[in-house]
N, C-alpha and C positions, 0 to 999 in steps of 0.2 A: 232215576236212582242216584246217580251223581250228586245230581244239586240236593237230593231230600241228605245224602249224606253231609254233604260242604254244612247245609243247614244246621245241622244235629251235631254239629263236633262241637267238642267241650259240653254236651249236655249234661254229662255227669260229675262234672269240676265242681268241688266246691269253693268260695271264696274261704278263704280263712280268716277266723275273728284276729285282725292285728292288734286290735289293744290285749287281748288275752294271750296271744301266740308269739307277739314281737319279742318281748321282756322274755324270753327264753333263750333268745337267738344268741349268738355270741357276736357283742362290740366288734365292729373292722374300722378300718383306716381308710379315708378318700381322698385327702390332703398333704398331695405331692409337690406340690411348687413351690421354691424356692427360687426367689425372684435374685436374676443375675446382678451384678453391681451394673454392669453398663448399662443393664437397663432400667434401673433403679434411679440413677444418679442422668435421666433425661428429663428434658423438663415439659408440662405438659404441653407448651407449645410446638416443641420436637413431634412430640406421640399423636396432636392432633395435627399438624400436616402429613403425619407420614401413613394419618390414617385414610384424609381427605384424597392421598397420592393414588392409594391402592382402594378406593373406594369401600373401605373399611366401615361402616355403622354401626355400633353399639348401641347396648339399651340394660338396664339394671344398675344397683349398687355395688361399688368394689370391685369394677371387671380392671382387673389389670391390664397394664400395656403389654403393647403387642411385642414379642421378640422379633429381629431382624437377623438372624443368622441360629443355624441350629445349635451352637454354642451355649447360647444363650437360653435355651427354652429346658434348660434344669434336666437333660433327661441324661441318664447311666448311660457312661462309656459304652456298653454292650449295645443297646440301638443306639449314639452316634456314630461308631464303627459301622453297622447294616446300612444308616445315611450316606455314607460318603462311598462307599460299596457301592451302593445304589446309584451313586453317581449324580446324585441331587448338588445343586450346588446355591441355591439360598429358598428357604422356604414361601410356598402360595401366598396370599395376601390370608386364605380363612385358616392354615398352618401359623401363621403367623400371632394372629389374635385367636387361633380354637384354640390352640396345645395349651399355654398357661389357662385358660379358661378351664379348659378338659380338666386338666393335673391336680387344679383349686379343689376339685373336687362337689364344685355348686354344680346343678340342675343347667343346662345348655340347648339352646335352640340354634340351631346355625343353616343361615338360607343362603347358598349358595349354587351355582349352576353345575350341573355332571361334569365332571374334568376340571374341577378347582383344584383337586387335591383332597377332598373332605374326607375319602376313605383313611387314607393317614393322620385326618386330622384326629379322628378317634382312633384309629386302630395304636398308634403308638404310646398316648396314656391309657389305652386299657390295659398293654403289656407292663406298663410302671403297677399299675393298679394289680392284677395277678399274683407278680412276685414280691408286693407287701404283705399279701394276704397266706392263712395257714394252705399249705399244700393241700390236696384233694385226699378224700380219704375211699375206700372203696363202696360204690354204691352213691356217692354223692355228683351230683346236676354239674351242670357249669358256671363259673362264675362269672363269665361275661356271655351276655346274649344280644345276640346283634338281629334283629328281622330286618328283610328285604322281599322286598314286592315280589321279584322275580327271579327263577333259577338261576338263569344270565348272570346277573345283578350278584348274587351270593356267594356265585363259583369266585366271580373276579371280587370280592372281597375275601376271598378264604386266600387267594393268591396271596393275597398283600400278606393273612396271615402267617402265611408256611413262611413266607420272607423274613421278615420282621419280629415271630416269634420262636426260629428256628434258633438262636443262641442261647433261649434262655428255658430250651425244651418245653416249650409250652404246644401244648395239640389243642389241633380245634376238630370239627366236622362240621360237615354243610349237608343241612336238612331240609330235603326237597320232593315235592310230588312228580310224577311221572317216571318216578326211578324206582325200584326196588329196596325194599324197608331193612332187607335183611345185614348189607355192609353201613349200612350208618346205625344200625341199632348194633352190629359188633362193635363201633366205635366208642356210642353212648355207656357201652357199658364198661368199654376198655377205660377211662376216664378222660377227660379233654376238658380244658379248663376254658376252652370259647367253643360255644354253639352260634350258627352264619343257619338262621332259618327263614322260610317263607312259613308264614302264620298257618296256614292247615297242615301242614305236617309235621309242625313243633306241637299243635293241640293236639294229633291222633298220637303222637310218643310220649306226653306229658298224662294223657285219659288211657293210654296201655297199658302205664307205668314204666315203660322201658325210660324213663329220663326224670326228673324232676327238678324246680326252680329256685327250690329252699338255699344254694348256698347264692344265685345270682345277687351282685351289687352294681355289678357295670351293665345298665341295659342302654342299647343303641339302637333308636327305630328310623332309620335309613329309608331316603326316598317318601317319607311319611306322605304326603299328597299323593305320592302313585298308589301309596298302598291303599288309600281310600279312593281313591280313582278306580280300585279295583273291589270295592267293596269290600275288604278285608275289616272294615274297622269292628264289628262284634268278636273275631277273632283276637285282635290286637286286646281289646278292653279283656274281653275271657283272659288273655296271656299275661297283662301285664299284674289283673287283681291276685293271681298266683305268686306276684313276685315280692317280696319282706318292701315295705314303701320309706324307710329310710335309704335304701340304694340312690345312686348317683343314675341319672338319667340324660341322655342325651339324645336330643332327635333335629333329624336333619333333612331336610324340605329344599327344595327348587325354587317354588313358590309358597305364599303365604296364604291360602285363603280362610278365609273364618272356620271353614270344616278343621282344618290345621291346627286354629285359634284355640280352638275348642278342645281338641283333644291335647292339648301342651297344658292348658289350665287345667284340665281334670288329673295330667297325671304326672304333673312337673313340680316341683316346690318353688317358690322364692329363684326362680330361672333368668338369668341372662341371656341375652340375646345378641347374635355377631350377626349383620347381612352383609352380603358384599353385595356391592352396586344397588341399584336402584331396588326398591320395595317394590314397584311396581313390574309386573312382567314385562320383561326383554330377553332381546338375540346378545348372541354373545358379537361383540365387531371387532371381532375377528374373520367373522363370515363375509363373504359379500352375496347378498340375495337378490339373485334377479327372479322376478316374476312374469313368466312368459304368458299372454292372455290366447285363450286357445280355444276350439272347438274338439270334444274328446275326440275325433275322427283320427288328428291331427297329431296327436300325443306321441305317436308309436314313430313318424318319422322326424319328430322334434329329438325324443330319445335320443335317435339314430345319430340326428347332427351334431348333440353334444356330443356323444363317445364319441365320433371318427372312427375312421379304421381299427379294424380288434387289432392293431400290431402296437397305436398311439396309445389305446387305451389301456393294454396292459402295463405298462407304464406307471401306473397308477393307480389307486383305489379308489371303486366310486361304489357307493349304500342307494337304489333306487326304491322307494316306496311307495307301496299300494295299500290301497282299503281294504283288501280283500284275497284269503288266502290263493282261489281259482285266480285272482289276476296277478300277483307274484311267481303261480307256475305260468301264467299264459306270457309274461314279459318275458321269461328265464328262459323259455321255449324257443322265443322265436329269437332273443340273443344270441342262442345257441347255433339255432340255423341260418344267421348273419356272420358266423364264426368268431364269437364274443366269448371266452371262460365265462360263465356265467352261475351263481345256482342260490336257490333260494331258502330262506329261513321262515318257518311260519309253527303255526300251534299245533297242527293236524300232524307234523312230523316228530315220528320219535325221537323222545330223549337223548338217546346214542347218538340219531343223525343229526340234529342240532347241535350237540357238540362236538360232532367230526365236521361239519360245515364250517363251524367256527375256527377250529384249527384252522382248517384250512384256508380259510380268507384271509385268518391273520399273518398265516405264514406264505401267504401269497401265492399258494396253488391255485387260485383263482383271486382273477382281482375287480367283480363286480359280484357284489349281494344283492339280492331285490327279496325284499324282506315287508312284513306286517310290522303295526306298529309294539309286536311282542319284542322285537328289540329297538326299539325306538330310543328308550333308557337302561342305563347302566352298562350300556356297549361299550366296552374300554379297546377299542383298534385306533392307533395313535396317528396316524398316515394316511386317514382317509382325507383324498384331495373335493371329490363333486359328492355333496347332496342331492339327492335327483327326487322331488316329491312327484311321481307319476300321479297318482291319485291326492289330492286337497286330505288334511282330516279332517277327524270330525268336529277337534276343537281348536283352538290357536292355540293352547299349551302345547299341545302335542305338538305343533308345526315349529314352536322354539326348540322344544326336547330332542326333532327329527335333526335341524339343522346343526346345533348343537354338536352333532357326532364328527364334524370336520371342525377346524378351528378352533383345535385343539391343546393345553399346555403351551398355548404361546403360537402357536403354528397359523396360519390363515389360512384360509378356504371358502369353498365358491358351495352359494346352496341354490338350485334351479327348482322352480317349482310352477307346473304347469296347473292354469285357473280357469276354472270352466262355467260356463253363466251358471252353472249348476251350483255353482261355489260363493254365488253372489254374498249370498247370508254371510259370508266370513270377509268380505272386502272390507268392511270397516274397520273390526279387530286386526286385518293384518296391513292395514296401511298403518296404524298407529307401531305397531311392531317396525315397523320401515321407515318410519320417520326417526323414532328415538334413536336409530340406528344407524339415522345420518345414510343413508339404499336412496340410491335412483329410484321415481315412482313415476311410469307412466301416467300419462292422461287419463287413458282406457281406466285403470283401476284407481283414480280417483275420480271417476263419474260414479263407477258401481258404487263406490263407498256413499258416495252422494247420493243416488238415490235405492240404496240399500236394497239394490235385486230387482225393484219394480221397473219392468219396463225392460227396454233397449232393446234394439236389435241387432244382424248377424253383421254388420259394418263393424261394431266393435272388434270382430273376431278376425278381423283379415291378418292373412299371414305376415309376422312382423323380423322372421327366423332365416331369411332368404329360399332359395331355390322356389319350387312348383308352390303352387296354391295348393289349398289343402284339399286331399282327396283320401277314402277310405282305403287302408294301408292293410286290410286283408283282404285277401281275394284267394284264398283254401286254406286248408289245414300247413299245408307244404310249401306257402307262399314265401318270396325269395326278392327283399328289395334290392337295389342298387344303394352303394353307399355314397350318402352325400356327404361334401366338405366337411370337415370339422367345422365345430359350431368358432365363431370370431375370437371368443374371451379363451378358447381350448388351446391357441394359437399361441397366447402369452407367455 
């Protein structure tokens, strides 16, 4: 019943004739920037080292240089006051080159990795873009609409807006499933000039009538690879053909792949394009990735030896991840009975408890998560030190996007990720992740890459983590290990 519904949303949308419907609309403004003298008066030699420095890539006609101080990036006293408030003190490399990009008011594609800064890099010319535009009249939609893959994802982009758009009273709401219709449709109606949605619950408020997309000009499709990663893209197209197509568009992606490609050409004009760092997928190095080669018997007392003692480990934040929701409660469980704060986040738990877990891990009433890869992206916890991939996924994106969550805004951090013959299929794609990233690579996992899964036997596998040889680590329900040493690099 679920899925025949997710199916059928937006079946009764119609597209609207634009060439008959546009010419009705009323003219707006998208062109805020105002190029600073100092950055006017550099010369392009300056602007292409300092793009080379911050691994800055551009692509289009007329992309202006990149601002280096927020000064400089045109925006009203009112958010640079909330900047410095904020306690920022010189802008990301994609803040850098998005804001004038954004402000120009051209079509923007910006590939950058989660924790660049990207959510500000839109979020602060949408708020320039609002307060040019005529105020909200009663009964009319929002004028910036921002989609995101996931609730997670949303909530902590609506953060940034209550910050950011608090001086200049601008309201937003965050439109999401698994929650109750009835306080965000009071919002939709109270008026809010930015809607933060995931794609089926903006179609079922848009096909209710409770909301419509007639005055949007700023749309923002955030995360856009995950969102097709998740099969949202007939949503996304239903959502976006609602929207007047002279609007400013901005989407922003991790990765680039053709599915990406494709939907930026179908619904982007004449777009520029900012990547930071390599085109190709990569870890962020900031991380450092050890790959521990293992038999899964083995897993649960490798675990053990990174955290150390639950006294070491609360010391610090560590995100462990599993395949599978039963194995994020079976690891939660027995950390529990090892005496570890431990508690887990997955899909089968309610809305309310997912975001009371989340409090709490950020606020440190517990300081390990073992979580599905439902929060893999868009997890903004600034202070997570160990990545812990218990379970391989299922693709290598996913295995940048998990490690990702440590090594942080400039911060460094350690991703352990435990690889099982089972995992063989992926040793190749993630040795090439380990090379460009400059990681220690065992022997062990440049054989499997070698001969891609076929073959080998259990000599690979021998214990390389110290203490016992590997032996099955449950033996009941209420089994109770001894703790060994902390793991070597925990010692650091």
């Amino acid at each position: 019943m679920g899925h025949d519904r997710m199916s059928n949303l937006g079946a009764t949308l119609r597209r609207p004739d634009w060439n008959r419907e546009l010419p009705t609309f009323p003219a707006f403004e998208k062109n805020f920037y105002m190029e600073h003298p100092a950055v006017a008066s550099r010369s392009e030699e300056h602007v292409a080292a300092y793009r080379r420095r911050h691994q800055i890539n551009v692509f289009g006609t007329g992309v202006p240089k990149p601002v280096e101080t927020f000064d400089e990036a045109s925006f009203p006293s009112y958010v640079l006051t909330q900047i410095t408030a904020a306690g920022f003190t010189r802008p990301t490399p994609i803040q850098s080159q998005g804001w004038p990009m954004g402000l120009s008011g051209k079509d923007l594609v910006g590939i950058a990795d989660t924790g660049s800064g990207k959510t500000l890099a839109y979020v602060l010319p949408a708020i320039v873009h609002i307060n040019a535009q005529p105020l909200l009249k009663e009964g009319e939609g929002p004028i910036v609409l921002i989609l995101a893959p996931t609730r997670e994802l949303a909530l902590q982009i609506k953060q940034e807006c209550d910050k950011f758009g608090a001086s200049s009273q601008i309201k937003n709401t965050c439109l999401y499933g698994g929650a109750s219709r009835g306080p965000q449709i009071n919002e939709l109606r109270s008026g809010v000039e930015i809607a933060i949605a995931t794609p089926g619950r903006l179609i079922d408020m848009v096909e209710s009538r409770q909301t419509n997309l007639r005055r949007v000009t700023y749309l923002v499709m955030d995360e856009a690879d995950r969102m097709l990663d998740m099969g949202f893209e007939p949503q996304i197209r239903k959502i976006v053909e609602q929207i007047r197509p002279d609007r400013q568009t901005l989407m922003w992606s991790a990765t680039w792949p053709k599915e990406v490609q494709a939907l930026a050409n179908d619904y982007l004009k004449d777009y520029s394009q900012v990547n930071i760092g390599s085109m190709e997928l990569s870890a962020s190095h900031n991380v450092r990735q050890i790959i521990e080669i293992c038999p899964e018997h083995d897993k649960m007392r490798r675990l053990m030896n990174i955290l150390g003692h639950p006294h070491d480990a609360r010391q610090f934040k560590s995100i462990i991840f599993t395949g599978t929701k039963r194995g994020a409660d079976e690891v939660t469980d027995f950390l529990r009975r090892n005496g570890h704060d431990a508690c887990a986040l997955h899909g089968d738990k309610r809305q309310s408890e997912r975001d009371r877990v989340m409090f709490d891990f950020k606020n440190g009433t517990f300081q390990i998560l073992i979580a599905t890869d439902v929060a893999a992206r868009g997890l903004d916890v600034r202070d997570i030190k160990y990545v812990i991939n218990y379970d391989f996924p299922g693709c290598i994106e996913d295995y940048v996007h998990r490690i990702g969550r440590t090594g942080r805004a400039g911060a460094t951090g350690v991703a352990f990720t435990f690889f099982t013959l089972e995992n063989s299929k992926m040793a190749r794609p993630l040795l090439q992740i380990l090379e460009e990233a400059s990681q220690d690579i065992s022997p062990e996992l440049r054989e499997l890459a070698r001969t891609s899964g076929g073959g080998g036997g259990s000599s690979r596998f021998r214990s390389r983590g110290g203490g016992s040889g590997p032996g099955p680590m449950f033996t009941g329900p209420n089994s109770y290990i001894p703790l060994p040493p902390p793991h070597p690099y925990a010692r650091r």
